[in-house]
PAZAPA-4460 file (N, C-alpha, C; in steps of 0.05 Angstrom, whole numbers, plus 32768, in hexadecimal, padded with zeros to 4 digits):
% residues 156
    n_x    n_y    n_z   ca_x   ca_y   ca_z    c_x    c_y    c_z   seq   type   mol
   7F3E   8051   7EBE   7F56   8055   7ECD   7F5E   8073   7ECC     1      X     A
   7F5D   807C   7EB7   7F63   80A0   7EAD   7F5C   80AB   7EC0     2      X     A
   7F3D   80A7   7EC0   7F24   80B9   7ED7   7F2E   80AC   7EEB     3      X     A
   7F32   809D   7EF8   7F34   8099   7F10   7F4A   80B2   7F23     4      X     A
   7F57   80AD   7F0D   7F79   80B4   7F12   7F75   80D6   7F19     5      X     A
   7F6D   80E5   7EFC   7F65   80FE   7EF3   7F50   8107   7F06     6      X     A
   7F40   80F8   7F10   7F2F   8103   7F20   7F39   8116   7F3A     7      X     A
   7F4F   810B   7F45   7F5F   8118   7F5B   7F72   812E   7F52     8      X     A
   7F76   813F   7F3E   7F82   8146   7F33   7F77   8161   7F32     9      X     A
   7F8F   817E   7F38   7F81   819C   7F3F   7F6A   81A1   7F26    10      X     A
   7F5F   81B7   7F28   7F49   81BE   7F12   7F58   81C4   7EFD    11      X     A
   7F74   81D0   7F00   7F72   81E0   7EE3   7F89   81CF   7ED7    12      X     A
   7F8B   81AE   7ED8   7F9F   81A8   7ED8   7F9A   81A1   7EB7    13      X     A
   7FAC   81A2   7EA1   7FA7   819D   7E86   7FAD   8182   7E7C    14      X     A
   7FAE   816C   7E81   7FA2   814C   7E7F   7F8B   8149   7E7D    15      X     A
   7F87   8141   7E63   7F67   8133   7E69   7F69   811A   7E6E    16      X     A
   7F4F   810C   7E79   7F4B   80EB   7E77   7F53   80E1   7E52    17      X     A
   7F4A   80F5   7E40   7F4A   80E7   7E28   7F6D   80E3   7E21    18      X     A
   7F7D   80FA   7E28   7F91   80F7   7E20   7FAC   80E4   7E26    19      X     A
   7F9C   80EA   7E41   7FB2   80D1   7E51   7FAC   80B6   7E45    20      X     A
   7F90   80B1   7E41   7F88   8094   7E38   7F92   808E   7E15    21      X     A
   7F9B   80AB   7E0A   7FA3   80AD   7DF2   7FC0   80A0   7DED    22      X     A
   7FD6   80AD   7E04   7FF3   80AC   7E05   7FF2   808F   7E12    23      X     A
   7FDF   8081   7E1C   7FE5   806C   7E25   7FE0   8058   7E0A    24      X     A
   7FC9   805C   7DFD   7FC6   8052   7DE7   7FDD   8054   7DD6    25      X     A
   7FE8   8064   7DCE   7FFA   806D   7DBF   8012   8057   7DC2    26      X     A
   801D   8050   7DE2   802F   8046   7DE4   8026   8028   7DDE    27      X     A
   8013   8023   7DEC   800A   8006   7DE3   8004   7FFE   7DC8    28      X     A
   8005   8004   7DB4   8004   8004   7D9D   801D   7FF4   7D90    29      X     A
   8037   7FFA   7D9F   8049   7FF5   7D9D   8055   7FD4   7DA8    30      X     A
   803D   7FD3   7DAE   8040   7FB9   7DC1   802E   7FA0   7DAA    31      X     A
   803E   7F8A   7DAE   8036   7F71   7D93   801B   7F67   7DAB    32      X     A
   7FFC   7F6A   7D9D   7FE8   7F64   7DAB   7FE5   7F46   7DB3    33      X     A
   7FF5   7F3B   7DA3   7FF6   7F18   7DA0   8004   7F1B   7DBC    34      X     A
   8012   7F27   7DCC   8024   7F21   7DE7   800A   7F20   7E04    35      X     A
   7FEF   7F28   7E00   7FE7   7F32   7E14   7FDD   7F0E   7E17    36      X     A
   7FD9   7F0B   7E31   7FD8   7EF8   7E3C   7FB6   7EF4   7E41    37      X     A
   7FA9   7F02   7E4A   7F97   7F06   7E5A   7F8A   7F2A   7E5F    38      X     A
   7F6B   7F2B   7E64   7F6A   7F48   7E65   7F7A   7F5A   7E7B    39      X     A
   7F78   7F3D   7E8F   7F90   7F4E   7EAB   7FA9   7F56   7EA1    40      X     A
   7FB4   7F3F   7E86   7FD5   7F49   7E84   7FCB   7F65   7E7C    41      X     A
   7FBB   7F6C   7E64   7FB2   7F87   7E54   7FB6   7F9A   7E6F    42      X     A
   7FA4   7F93   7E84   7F9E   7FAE   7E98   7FBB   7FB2   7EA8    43      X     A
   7FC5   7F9E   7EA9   7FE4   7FA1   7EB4   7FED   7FAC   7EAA    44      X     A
   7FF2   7FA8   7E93   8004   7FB4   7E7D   8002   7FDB   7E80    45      X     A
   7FE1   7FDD   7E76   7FDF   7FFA   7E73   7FDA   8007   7E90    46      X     A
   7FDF   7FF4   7E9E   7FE6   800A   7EC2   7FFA   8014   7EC2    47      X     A
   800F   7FFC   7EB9   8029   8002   7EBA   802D   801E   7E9E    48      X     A
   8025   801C   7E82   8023   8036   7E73   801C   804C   7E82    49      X     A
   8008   804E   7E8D   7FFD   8063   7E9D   800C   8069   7EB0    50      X     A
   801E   805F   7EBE   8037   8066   7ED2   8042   8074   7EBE    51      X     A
   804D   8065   7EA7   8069   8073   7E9B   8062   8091   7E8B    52      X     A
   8048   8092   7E85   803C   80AC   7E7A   8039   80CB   7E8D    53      X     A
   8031   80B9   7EA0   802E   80D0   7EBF   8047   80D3   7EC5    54      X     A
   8057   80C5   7EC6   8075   80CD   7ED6   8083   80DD   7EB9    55      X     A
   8084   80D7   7EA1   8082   80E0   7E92   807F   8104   7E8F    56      X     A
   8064   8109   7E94   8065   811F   7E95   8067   812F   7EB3    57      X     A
   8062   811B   7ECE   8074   812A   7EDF   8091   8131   7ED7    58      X     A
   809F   8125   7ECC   80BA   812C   7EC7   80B6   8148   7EBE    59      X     A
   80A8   814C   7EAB   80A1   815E   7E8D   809E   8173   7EA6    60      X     A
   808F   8175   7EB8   8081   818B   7EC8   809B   818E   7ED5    61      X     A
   80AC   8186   7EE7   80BF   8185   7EF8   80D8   8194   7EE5    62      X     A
   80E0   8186   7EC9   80EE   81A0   7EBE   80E6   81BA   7EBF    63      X     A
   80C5   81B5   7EB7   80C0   81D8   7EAA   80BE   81EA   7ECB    64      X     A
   80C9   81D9   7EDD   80C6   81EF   7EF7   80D5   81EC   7EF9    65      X     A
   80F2   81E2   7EEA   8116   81E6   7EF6   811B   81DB   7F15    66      X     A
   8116   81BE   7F16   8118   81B3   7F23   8108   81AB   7F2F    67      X     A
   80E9   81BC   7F34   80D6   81AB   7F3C   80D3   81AD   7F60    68      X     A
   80DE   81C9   7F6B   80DF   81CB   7F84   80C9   81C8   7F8F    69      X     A
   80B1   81CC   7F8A   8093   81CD   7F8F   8088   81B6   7F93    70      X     A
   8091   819C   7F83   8089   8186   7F8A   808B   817A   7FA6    71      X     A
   8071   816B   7FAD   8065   8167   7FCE   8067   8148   7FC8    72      X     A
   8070   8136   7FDF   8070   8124   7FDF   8057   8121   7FF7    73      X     A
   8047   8109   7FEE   802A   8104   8001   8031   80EA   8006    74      X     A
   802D   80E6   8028   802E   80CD   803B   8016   80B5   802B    75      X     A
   8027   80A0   8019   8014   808F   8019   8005   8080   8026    76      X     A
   8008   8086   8041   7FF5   806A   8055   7FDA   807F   8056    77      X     A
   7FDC   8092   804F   7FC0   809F   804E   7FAC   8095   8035    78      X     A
   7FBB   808A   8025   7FAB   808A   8008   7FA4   806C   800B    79      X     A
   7F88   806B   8005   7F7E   8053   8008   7F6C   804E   7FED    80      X     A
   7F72   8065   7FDA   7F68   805F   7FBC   7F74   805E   7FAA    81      X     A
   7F71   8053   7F8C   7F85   8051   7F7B   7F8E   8064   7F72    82      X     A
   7F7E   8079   7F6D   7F87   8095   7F69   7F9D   80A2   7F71    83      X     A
   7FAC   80AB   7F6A   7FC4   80BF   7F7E   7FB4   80DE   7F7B    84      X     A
   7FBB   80E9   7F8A   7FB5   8107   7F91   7FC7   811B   7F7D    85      X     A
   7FB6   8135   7F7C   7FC9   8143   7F75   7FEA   814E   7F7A    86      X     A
   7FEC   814B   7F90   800A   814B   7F9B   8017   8139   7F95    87      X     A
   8015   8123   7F97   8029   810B   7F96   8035   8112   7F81    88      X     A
   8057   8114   7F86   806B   8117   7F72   806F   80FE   7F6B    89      X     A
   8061   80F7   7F4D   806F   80DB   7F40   807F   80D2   7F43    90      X     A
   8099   80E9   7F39   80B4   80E1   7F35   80C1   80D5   7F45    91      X     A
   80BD   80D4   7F5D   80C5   80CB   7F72   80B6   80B8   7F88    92      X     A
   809F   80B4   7F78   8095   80A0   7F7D   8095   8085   7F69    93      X     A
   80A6   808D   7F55   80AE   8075   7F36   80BF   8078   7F43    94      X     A
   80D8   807D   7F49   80EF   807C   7F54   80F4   8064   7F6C    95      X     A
   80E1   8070   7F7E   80DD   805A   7F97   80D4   8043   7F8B    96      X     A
   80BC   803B   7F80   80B0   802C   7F71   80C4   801E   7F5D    97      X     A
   80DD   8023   7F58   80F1   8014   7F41   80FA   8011   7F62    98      X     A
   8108   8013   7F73   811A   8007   7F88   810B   7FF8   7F91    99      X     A
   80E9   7FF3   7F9C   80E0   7FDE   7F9E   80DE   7FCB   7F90   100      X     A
   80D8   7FCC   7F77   80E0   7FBB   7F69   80F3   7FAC   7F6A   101      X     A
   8107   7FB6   7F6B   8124   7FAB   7F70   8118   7F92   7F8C   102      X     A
   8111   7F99   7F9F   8118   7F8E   7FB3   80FA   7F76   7FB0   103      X     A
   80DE   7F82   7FA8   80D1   7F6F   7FA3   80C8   7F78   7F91   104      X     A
   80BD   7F69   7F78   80AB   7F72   7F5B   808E   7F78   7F66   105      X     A
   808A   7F63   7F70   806A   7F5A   7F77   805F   7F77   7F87   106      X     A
   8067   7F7D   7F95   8066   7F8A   7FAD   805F   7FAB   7F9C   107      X     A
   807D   7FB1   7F83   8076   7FBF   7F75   805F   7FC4   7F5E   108      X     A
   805A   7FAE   7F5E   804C   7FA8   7F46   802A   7FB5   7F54   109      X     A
   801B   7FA8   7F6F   8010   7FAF   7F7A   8009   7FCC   7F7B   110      X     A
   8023   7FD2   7F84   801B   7FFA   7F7E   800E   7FFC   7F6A   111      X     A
   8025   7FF5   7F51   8023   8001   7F42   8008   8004   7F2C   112      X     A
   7FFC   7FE4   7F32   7FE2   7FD3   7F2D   7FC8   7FE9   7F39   113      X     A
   7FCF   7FED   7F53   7FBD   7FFC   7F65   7FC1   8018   7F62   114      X     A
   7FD8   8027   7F61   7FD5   8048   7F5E   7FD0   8055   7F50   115      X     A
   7FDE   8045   7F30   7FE0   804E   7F1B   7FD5   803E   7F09   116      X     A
   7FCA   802C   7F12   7FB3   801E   7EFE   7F93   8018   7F09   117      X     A
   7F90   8023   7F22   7F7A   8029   7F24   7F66   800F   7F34   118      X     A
   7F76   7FF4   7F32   7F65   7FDE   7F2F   7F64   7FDA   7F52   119      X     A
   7F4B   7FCB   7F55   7F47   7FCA   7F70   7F56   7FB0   7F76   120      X     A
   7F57   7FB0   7F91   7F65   7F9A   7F9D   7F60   7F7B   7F92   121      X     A
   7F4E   7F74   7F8B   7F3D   7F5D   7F7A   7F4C   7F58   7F64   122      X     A
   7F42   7F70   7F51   7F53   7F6E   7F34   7F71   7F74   7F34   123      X     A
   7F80   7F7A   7F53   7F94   7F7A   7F50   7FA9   7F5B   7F51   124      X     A
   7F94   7F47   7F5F   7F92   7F37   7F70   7F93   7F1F   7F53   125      X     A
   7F7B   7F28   7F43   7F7B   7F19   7F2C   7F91   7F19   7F18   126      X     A
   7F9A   7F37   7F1A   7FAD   7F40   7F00   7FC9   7F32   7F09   127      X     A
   7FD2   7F2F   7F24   7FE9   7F1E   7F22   7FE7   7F03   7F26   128      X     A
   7FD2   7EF8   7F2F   7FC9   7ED4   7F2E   7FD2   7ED3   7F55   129      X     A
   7FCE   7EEA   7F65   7FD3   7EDF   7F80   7FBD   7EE2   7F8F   130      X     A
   7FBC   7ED3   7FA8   7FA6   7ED9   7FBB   7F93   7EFD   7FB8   131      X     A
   7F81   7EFE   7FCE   7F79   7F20   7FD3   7F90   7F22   7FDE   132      X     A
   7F8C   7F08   7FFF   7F9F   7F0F   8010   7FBD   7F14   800B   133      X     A
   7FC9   7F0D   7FFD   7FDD   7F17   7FF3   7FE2   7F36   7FE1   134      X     A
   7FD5   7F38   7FD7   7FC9   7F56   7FCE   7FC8   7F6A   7FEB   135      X     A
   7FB7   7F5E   7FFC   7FBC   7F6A   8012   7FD5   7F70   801C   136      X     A
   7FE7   7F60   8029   7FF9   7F5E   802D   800B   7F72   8023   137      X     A
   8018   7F6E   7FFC   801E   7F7D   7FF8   8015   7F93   7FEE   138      X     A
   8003   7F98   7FF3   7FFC   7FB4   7FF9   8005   7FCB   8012   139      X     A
   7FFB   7FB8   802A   8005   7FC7   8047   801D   7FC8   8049   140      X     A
   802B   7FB5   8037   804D   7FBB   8041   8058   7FD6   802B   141      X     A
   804C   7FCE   8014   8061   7FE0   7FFB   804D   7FFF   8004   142      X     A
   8034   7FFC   800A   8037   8016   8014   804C   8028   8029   143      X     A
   8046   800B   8040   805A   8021   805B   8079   8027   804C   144      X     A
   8085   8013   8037   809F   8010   802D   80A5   802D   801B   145      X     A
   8090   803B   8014   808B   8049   7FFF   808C   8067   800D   146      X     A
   8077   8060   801E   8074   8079   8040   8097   8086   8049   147      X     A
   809B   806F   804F   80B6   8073   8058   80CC   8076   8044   148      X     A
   80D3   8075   802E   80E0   806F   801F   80E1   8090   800F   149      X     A
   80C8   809B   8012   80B9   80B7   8004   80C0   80CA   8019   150      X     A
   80BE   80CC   8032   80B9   80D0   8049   80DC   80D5   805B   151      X     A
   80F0   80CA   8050   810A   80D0   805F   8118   80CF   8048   152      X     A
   8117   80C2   8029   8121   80C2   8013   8139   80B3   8017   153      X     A
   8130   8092   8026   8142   8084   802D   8132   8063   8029   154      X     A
   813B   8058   8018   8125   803D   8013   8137   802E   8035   155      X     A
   8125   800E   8037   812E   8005   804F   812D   7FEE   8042   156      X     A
***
């Protein structure tokens, strides 16, 4: 999931695959292993770590530039991999991502399963116990919801 992620990421950017997979470790550790359900709950779980580590240190980046003017928000209906790009401002894409939630989990969860955890539509499909087609589904919607939501800085 690290590499997947890191792969899209500028050259001289200072994250490694090992470290991120380190701070995610780190937090899971914290977690009673007797709770995991299944390997999907495990991969759920550390998608969701891996969100909170990256947004994490987007935050970290966005102070040390005093506000973070430079940050680019990227049209998700273009992204058709789990990876996010180097542009995509986290912060405001966890942001959006907590208001979808609000309105549907699943829907969020999907992203969050798929952007930031890397897993393909299948194992996303497995990890919450629903159809593909449903995976589908919310996929095409929490993207456009996400597009737009990033895109006028107005959820609907």
């Amino acid at each position: 999931m690290a590499l997947r992620y890191l792969a899209g990421e500028r050259a001289h950017h200072s994250l490694q695959a090992t470290a991120l997979v380190n701070e995610v470790c780190i937090r899971l550790l914290g977690w009673d292993q007797g709770r995991w359900q299944n390997r999907d709950h495990f991969f759920g779980v550390s998608a969701r770590m891996m969100r909170r580590v990256l947004v994490d240190i987007a935050r970290r980046r966005r102070a040390d530039r005093r506000g973070g003017a430079g940050a680019v928000q990227v049209p998700l209906d273009e992204i058709d991999l789990a990876a996010p790009s180097i542009d995509v401002d986290l912060v405001a894409v966890d942001r959006a991502l907590e208001q979808l939630a609000l309105k549907d989990g699943r829907k969020a969860r999907v992203i969050e399963l798929r952007f930031f955890g890397g897993l393909s539509m299948e194992e996303t499909a497995q990890a919450l116990g629903v159809s593909l087609r449903t995976v589908h589904n919310d996929w095409a919607f929490a993207r456009a919801w996400l597009y737009r939501t990033l895109t006028t800085g107005e959820p609907t």
